[in-house]
C-alpha positions in Angstrom: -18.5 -0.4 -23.9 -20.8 -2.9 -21.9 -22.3 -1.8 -18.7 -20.6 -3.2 -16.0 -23.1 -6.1 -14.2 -23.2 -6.0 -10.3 -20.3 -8.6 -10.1 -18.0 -6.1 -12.1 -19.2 -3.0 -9.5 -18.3 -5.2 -6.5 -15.0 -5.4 -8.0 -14.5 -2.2 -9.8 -15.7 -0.7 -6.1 -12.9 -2.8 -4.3 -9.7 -2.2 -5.9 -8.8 0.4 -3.3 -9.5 -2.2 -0.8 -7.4 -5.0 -3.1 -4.3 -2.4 -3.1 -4.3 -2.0 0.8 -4.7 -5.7 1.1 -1.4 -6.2 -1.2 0.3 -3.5 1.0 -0.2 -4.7 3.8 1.1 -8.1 2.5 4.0 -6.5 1.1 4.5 -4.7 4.8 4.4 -8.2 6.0 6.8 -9.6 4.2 9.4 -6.9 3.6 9.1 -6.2 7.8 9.2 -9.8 8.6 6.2 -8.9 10.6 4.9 -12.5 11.0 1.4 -11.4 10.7 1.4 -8.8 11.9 1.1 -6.4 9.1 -1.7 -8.6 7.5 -4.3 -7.3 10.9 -3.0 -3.8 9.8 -6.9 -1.3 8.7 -6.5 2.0 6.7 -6.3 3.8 9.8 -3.8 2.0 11.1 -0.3 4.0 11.8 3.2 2.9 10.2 5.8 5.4 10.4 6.9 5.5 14.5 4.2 2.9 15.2 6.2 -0.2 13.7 9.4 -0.1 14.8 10.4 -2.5 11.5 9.6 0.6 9.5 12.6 2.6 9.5 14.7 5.0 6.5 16.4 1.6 4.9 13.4 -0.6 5.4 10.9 2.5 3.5 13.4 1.5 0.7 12.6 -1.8 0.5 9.2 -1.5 1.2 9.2 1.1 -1.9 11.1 -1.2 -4.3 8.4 -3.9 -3.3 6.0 -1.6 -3.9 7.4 -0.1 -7.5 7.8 -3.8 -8.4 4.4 -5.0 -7.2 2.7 -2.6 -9.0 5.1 -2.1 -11.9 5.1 1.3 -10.9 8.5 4.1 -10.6 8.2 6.4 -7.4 11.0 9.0 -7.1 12.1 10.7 -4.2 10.9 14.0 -4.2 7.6 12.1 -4.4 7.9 10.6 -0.7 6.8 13.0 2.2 6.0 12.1 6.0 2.3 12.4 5.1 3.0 9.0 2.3 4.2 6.5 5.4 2.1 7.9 8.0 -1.1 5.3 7.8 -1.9 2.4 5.8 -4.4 4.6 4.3 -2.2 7.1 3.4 -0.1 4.9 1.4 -2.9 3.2 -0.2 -4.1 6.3 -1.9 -0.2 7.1 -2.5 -0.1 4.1 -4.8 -3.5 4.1 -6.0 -3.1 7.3 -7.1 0.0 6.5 -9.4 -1.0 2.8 -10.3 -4.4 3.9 -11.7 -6.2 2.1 -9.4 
């Protein structure tokens, strides 16, 4: 295999930051947050801090999520700690995506 150039590190370096990008898109749009969720930083809090964010909406945002990322999540695999920032998340789905 190749050595990656310094284009490919820049990317290869990001993807974390590309995955918190598309969740917070994916906040956005399953929230209706009309922007709001696209000013949201990994330290940003989700779960009691956006009042969109609620037991039926982590449902949606999770089937957003498992079909964004083509990606299955069950249950038992959600905890408060998953939901609590945007950061959290991000390494939630990182983590299982292979990102």
């Amino acid at each position: 295999m190749a050595p990656l150039d310094e284009r490919d590190r820049h990317w290869a370096g990001s993807t974390g930051l590309n995955t918190q990008t598309e969740l917070a898109t994916i906040l956005d749009d399953v929230l209706t947050l009309g922007g709001r969720g696209l000013a949201l930083g990994a330290d940003s809090r989700l779960m009691g801090a956006l009042p969109e964010l609620d037991s039926m909406a982590v449902v949606s945002v999770l089937e957003a999520i498992q079909q964004r990322f083509d990606i299955r999540i069950a249950d038992d695999d959600i905890d408060g700690r998953t939901f609590a920032t945007l950061g959290s998340l991000t390494e939630f789905v990182s983590a299982r995506a292979g990102r």
